[in-house]
TORLUMNU-147451 format. One line per 5 residues: number of its first residue (from 1); their letters; for each residue x, y, z of N, C-alpha, C. Coordinates in pm, whole numbers, plus 32768, in hexadecimal, padded with zeros to 4 digits. Each point is the difference from the previous one (the first is absolute). Layout:
BEGIN
NUM> A> X Y Z X Y Z X Y Z | ...
//
This chain:
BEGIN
1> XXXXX> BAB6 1DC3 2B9E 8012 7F72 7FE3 808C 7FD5 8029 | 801F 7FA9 800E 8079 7FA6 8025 8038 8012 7F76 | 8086 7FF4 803E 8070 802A 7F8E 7FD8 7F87 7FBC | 7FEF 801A 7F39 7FB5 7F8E 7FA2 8089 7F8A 7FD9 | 7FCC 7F7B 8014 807C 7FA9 7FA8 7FF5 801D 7F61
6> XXXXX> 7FD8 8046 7FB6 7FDC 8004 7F8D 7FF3 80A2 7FDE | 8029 805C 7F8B 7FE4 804F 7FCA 7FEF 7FE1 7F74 | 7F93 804C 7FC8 7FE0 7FD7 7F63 7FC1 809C 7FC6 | 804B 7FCB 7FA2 8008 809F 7FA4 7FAB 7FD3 7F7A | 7FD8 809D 7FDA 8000 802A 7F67 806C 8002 7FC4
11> XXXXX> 7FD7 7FEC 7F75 80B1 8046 7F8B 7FC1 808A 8014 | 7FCE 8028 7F7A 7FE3 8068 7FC7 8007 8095 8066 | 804F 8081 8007 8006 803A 8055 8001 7FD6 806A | 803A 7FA5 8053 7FFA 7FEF 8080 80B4 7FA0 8028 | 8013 7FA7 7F7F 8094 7FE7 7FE0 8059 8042 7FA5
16> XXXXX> 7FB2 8009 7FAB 8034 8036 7F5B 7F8C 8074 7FEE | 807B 807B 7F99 7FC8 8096 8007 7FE8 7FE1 7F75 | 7F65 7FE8 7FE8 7FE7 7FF3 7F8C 7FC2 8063 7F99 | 7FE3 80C1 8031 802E 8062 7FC0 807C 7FFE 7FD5 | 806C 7FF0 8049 809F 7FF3 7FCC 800B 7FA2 7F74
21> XXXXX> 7FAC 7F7F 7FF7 801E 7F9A 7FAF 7FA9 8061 7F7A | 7FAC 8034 801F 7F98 8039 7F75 802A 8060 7FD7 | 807B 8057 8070 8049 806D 7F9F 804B 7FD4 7FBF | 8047 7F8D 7FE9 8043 7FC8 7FB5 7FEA 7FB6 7F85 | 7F84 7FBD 8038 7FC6 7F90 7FA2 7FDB 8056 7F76
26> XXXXX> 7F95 8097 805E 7FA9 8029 7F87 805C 803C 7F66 | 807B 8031 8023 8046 801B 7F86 804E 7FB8 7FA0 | 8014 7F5B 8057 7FF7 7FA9 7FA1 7F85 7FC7 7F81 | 7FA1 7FF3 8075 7F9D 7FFA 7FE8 7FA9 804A 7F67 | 8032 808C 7FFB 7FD2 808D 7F94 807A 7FD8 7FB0
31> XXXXX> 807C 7FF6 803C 8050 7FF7 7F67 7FEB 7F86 7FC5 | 7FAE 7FB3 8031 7FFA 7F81 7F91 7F69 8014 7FA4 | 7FAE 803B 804A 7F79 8011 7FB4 800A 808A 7FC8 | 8046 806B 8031 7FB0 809F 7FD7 80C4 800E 7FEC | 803E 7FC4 7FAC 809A 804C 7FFA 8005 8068 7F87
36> XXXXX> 7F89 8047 7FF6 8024 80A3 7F8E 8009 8043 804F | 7F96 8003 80AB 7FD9 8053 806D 8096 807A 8021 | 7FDF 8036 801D 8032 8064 8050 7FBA 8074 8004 | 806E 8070 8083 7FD6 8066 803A 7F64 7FFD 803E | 7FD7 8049 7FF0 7F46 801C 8011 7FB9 7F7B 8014
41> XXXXX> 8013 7FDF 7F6F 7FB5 7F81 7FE0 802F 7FA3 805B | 8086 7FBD 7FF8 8040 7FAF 8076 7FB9 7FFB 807C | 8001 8098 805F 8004 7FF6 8064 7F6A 7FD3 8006 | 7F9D 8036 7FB1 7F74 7FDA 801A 7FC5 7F79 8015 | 8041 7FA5 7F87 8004 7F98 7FDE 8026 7FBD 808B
46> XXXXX> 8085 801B 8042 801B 7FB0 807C 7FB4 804B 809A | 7FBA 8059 7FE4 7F91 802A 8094 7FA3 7F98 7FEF | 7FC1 8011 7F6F 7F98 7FA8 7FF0 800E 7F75 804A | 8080 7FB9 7FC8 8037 7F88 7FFF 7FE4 7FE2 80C4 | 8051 8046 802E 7FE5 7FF9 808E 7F8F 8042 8056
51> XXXXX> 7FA2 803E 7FC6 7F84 7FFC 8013 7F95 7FBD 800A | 8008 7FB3 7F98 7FB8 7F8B 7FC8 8024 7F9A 8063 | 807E 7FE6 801A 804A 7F92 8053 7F99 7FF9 8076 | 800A 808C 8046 7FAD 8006 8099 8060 7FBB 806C | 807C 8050 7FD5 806C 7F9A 8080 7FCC 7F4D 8013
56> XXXXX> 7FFC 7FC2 7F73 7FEE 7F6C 7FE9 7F70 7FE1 8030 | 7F91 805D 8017 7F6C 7FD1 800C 7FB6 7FC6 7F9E | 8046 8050 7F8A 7FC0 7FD1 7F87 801E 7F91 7FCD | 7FA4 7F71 8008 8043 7F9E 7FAE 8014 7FF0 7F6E | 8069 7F9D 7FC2 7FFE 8019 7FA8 7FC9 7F5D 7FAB
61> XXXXX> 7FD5 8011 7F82 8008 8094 7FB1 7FE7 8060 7FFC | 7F83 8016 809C 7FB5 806A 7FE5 8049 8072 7FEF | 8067 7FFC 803C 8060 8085 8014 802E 8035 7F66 | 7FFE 7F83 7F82 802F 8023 7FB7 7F8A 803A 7FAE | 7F90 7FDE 7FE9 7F70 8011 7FCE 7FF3 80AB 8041
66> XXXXX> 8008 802E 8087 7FF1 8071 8014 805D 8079 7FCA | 8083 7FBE 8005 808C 8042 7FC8 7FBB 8046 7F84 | 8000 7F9D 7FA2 7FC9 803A 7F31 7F84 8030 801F | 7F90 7FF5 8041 7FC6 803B 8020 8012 8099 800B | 8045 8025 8078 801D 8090 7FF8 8031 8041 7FC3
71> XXXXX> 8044 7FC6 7FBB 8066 8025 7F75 7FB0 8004 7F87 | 7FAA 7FB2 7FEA 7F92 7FFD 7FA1 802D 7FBC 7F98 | 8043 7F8E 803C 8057 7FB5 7F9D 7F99 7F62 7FE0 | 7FEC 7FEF 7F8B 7F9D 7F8A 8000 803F 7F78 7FD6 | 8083 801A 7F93 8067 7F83 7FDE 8062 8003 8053
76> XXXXX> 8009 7FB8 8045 8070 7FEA 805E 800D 7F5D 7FFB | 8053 7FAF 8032 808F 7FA1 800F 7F68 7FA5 8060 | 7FD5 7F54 7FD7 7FC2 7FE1 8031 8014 7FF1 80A3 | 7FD8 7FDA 805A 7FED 7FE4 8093 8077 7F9C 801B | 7FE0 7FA2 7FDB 8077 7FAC 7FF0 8084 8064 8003
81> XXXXX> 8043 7FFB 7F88 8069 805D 7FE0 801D 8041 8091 | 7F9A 8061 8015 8035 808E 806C 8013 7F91 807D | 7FA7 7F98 803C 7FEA 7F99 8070 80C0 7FDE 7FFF | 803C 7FDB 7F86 807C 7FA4 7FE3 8050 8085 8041 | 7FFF 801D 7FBB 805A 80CB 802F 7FFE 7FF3 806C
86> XXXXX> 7F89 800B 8040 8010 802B 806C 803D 7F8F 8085 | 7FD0 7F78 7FE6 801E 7FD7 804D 80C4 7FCA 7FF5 | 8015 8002 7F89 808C 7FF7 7FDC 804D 806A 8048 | 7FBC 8070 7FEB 80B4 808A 801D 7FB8 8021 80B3 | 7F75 800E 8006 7FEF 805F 809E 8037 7FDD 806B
91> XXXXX> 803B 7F8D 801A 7FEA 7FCD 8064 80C5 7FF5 8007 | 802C 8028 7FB5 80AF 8027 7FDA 801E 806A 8050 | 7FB8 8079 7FF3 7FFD 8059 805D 7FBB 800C 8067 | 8014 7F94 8060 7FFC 7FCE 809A 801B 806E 806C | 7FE9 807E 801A 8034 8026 8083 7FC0 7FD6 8095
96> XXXXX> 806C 7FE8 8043 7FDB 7FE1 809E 7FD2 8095 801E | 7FA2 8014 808F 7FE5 8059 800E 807B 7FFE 8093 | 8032 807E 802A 8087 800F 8050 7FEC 7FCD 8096 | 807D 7FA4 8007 8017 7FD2 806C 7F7A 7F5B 8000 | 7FD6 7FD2 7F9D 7FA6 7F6E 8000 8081 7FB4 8004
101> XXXXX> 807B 7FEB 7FD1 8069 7F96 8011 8010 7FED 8088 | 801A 807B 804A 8027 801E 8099 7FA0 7FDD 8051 | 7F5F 8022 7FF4 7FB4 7FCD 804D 7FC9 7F4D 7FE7 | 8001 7FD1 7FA4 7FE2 7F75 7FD9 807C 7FB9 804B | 807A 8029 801E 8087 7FA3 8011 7FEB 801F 80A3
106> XXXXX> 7FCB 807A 8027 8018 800D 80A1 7F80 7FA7 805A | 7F71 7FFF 7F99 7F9F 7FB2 8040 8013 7F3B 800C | 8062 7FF3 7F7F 8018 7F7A 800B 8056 7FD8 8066 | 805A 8063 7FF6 807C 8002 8089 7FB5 7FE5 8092 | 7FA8 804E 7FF3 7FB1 8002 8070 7F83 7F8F 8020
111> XXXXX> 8009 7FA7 7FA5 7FF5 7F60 7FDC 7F49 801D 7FEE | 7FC8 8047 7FB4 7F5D 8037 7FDB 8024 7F94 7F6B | 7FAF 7FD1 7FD3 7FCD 7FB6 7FB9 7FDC 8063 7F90 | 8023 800E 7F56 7FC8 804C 7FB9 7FBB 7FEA 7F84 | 7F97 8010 7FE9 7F79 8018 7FB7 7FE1 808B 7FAA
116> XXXXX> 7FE3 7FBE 7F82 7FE2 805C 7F91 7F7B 7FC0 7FA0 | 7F81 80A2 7FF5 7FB8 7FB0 7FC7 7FE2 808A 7FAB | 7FE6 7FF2 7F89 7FFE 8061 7F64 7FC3 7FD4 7FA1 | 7FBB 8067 8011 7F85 7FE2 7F81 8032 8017 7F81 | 7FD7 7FBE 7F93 8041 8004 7F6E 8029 7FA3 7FAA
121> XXXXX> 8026 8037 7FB2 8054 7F61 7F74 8064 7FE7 8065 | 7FDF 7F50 7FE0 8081 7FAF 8052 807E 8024 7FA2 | 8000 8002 7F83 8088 803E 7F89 804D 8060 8046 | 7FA3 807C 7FFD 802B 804C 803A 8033 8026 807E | 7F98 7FF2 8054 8039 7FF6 80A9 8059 7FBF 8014
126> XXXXX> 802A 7F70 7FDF 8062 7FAD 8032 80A3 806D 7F96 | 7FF0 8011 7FAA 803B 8053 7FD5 8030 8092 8041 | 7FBA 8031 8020 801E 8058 80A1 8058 7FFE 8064 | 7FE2 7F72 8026 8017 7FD4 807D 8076 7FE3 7FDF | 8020 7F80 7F75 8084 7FBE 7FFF 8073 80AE 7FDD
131> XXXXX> 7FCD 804B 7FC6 8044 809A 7FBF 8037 803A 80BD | 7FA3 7FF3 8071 8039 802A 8084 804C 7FBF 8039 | 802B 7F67 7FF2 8061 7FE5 8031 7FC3 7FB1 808C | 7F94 8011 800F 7F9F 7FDA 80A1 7FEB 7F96 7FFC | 7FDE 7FB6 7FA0 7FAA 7FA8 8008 8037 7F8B 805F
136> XXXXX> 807E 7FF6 802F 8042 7F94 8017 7FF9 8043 80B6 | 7F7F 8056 8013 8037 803A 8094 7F57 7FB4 801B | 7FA4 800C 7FA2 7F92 7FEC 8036 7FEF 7F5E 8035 | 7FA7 8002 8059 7FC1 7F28 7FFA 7F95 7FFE 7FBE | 7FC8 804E 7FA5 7F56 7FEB 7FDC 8016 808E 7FAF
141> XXXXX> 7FDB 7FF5 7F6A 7FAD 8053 7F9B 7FA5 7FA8 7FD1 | 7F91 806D 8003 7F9D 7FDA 7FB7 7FE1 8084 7F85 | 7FB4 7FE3 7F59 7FEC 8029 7FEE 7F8D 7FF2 7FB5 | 7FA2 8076 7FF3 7F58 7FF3 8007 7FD0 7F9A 7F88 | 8065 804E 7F8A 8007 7F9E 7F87 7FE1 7F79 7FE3
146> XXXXX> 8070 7FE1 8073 8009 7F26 7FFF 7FAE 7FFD 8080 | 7FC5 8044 804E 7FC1 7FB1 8072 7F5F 7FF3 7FC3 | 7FD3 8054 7FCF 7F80 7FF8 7FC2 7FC9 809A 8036 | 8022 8065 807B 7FA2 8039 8004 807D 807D 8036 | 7FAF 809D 8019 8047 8070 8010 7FD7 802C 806D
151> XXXXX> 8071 8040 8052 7FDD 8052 806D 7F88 8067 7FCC | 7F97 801F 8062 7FF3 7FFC 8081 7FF0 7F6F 8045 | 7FDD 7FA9 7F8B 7F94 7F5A 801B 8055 7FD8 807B | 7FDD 801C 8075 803D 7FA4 8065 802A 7F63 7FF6 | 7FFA 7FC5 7F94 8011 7F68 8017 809D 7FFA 7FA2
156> XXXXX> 803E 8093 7FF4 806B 7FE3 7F94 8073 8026 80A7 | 7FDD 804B 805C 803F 8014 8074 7FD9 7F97 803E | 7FA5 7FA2 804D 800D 7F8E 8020 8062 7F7C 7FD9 | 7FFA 8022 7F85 804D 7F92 7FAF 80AE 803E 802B | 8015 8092 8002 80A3 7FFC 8017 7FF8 7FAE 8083
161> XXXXX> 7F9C 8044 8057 802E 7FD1 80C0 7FEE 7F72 8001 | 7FD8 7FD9 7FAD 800D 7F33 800A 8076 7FE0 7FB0 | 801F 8050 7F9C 809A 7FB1 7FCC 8088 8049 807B | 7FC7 806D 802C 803F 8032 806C 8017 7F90 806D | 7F97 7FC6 8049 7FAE 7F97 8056 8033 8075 80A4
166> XXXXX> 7FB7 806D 7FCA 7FB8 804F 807B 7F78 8010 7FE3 | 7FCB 8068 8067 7F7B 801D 800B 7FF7 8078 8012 | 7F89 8047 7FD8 7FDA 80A1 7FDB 806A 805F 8059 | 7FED 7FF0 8085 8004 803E 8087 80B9 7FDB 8006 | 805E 7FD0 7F9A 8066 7FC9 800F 805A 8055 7F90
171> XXXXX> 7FAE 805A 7FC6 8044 8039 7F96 7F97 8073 8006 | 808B 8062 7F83 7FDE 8095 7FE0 8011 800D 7F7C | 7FA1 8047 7FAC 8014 7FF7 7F95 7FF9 80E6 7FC3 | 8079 800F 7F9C 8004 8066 7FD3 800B 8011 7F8C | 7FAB 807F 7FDA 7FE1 8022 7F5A 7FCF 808B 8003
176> XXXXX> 8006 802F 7F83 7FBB 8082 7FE8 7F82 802B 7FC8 | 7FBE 7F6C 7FCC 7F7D 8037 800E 7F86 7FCE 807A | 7FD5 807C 7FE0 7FAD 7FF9 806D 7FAA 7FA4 7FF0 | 7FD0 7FDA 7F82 7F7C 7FA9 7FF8 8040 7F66 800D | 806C 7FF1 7F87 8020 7F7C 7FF8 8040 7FBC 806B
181> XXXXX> 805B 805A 8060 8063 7FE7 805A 7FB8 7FE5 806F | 7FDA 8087 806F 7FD8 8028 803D 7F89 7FBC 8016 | 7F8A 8023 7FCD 7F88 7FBB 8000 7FE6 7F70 7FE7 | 8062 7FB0 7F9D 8036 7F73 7FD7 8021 7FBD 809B | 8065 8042 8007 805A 7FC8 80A1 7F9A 8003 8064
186> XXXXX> 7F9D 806F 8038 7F94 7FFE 8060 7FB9 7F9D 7FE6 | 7FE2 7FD8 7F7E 7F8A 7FA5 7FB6 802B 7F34 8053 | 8095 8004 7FEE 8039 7FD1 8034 8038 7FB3 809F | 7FC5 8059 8041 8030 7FFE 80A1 808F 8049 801E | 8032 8052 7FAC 8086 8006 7FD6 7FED 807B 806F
191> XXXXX> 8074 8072 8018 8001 8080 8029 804E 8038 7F7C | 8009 807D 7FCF 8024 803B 7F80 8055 8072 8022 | 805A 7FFE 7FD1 8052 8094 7FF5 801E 8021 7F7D | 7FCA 808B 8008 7FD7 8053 7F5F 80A2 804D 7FE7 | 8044 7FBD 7F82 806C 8044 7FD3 7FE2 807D 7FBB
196> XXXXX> 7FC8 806F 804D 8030 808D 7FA8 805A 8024 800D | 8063 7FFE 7F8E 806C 801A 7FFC 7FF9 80B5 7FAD | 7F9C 801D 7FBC 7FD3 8077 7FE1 7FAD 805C 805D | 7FF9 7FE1 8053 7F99 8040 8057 7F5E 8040 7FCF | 7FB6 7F95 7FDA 7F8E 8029 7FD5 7FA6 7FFC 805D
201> XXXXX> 7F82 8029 8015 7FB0 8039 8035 7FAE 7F9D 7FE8 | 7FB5 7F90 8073 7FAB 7F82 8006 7F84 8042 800C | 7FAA 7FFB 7F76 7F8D 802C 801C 7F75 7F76 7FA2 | 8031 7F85 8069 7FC9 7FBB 7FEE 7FD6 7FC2 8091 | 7F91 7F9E 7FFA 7FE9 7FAB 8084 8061 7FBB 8044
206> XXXXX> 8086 7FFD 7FC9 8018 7F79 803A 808A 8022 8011 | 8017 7FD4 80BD 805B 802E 8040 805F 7FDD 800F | 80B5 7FDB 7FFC 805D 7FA5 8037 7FFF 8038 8077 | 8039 7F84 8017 8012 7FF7 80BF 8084 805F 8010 | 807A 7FF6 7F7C 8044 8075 801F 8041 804A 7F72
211> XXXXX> 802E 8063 7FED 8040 803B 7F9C 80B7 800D 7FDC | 7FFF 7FF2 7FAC 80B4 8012 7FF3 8010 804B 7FA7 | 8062 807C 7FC7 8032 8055 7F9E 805B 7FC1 7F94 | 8049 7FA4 806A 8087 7FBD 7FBB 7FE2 7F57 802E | 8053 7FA0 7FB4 7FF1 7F99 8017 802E 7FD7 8093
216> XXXXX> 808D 804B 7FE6 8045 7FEB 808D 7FAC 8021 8071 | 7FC5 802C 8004 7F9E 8019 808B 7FBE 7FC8 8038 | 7FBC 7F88 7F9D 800E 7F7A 8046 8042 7FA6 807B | 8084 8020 7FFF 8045 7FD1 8048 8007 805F 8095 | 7FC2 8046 7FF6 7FD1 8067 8064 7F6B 8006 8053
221> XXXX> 7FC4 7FB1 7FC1 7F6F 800D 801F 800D 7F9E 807A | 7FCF 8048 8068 7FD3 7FB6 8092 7F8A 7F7F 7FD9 | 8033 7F86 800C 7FA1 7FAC 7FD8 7FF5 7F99 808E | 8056 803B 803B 800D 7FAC 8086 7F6E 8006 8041
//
């Protein structure tokens, strides 16, 4: 494809290392609900915790409903309550994933137009975003929350490339999942580049046009 006027990203693993944010979060998190815990018990309590999570698959509350669950805990802190928690402190511990300042400042330099679209609580996400410091790099966030609908739904990527005011074939869009990103963006007219930044093993249908390890590699990809 012709070098794109437009790149548009994911948050979640693909800007921000959001294992990094849940090693942090989760022991706030236990010392406010489980603070007798320790040793044994502790550590179990927080596998569970990030088990349950599913690297953020699990929505919540469900995440919290499965949590006492495994624990076999039946009185626990209503939905509400844990919802307030969570969306109050997680999003404090913000990490960029390395070198997103460097690549977002070199594509604008390079006068690309930038786009962000993330599925989730608008509370939260925009909370994210304002915690990275980015937001003032992008021309267009969207998030699934306030638009009405979630990646994969192609009409939530249509909607960036019109507040963008390009067209499919005019932009590139990158993320790490395969279904929402990847398959979303194709759904789209888009071309997709899959952020494994872990190097996992694609053993699903659905292909990006290219792969990256690191963010920065982006800025490397032959798009000419």
């Amino acid at each position: 494809m012709p070098k794109p006027k437009a790149v548009i990203f994911d948050l979640d693993d693909t800007l921000i290392e959001r294992r990094a944010m849940m090693e942090v979060f989760a022991p706030l998190f236990l010392h406010r609900y489980f603070p007798h815990a320790a040793g044994a018990e502790y550590d179990r309590i927080y596998e569970t915790f990030l088990r349950m999570d599913d690297g953020g698959n699990t929505a919540r509350p469900g995440l919290f409903h499965l949590f006492h669950d495994a624990l076999g805990i039946t009185e626990r802190p209503s939905d509400r309550e844990l919802l307030d928690f969570w969306n109050e402190h997680f999003a404090d511990h913000t990490v960029p994933v390395p070198g997103a300042e460097d690549c977002l400042h070199a594509l604008k330099a390079d006068g690309c137009l930038l786009g962000m679209i993330t599925n989730g609580n608008p509370v939260l996400q925009n909370h994210k975003i304002d915690h990275t410091g980015f937001r003032g790099l992008f021309d267009n966030i969207l998030v699934s929350g306030t638009f009405g609908c979630d990646k994969p739904d192609p009409r939530i990527f249509r909607a960036s490339l019109d507040a963008l005011g390009i067209t499919a074939d005019e932009a590139i869009y990158i993320g790490d999942n395969l279904t929402n990103d990847i398959y979303g963006a194709h759904g789209a007219g888009m071309q997709a580049v899959w952020a494994n930044y872990s190097g996992r093993v694609n053993t699903t249908e659905f292909r990006p046009d290219y792969e990256i390890h690191a963010v920065l590699e982006l800025l490397t990809l032959n798009l000419d």
